[in-house]
N, C-alpha and C positions, 0 to 999 in steps of 0.2 A: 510488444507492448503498445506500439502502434494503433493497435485499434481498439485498444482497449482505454479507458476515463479521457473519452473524446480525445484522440490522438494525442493528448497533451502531454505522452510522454513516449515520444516517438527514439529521444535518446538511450533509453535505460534498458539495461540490461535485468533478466533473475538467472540467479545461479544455485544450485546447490550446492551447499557446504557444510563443512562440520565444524564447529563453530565451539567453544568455550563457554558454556554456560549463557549462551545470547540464542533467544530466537530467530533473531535476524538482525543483519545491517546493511548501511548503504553507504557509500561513497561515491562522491564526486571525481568522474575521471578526463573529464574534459570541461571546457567552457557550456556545452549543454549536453552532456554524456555525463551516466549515471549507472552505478552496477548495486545491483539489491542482494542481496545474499539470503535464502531461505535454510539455515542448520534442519540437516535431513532427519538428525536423533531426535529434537527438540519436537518439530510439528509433524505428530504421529497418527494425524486426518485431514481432510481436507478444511475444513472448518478452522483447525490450525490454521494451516497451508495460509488461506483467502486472511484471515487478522492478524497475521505476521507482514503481509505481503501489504496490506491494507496500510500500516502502521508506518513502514518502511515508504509506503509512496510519499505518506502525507510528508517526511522530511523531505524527500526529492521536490515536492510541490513548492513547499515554501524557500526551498533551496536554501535552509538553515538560513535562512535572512534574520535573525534575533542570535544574540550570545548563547540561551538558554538552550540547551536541545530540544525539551518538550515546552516550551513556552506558550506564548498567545497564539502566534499562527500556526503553530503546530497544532491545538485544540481545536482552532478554529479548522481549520483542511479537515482535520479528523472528524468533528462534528459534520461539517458538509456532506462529508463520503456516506455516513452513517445514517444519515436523513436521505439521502439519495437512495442507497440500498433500501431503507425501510419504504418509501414510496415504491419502488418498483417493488416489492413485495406484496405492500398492501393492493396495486395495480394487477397485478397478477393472479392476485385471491379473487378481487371481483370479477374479474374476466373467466376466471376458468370455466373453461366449458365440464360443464354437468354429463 
């Protein structure tokens, strides 16, 4: 995960698992270590895959800092990630070579 949303999450783990009616969760397993959990029945494309996993950062990001689980900073990370994806999208439509 390292080199992936600017090294910023050098501690975290994904895993596969089969999970209980969740597509994913994450837990805090040390002072800055983190394990994501991807349920393998649940996200059955990749497209799952990337907005489970997406979802699951943004708690790691904000490192549950509010009571609320899906609170402010949580929308907010989310929002971020999401505007970041669509720019490198829209960046890559104009660039593509013809």
């Amino acid at each position: 995960m390292s080199r992936y949303f600017d090294g910023e999450l050098s501690g975290v783990r994904v895993e596969w698992q089969t999970l209980d009616n969740r597509l994913g969760g994450a837990e805090k397993i040390g002072e800055h270590d983190y394990r994501i959990w991807i349920d393998r029945r649940e996200n059955t494309s990749i497209a799952d895959v990337r907005d489970t996993l997406q979802h699951e950062v943004c708690h790691v990001l904000v490192d549950w800092q509010e009571a609320e689980e899906h609170g402010t900073w949580h929308h907010t990370a989310a929002t971020k990630r999401k505007l970041a994806l669509a720019q490198k999208k829209i960046w890559a439509a104009k660039h593509k070579r013809k």
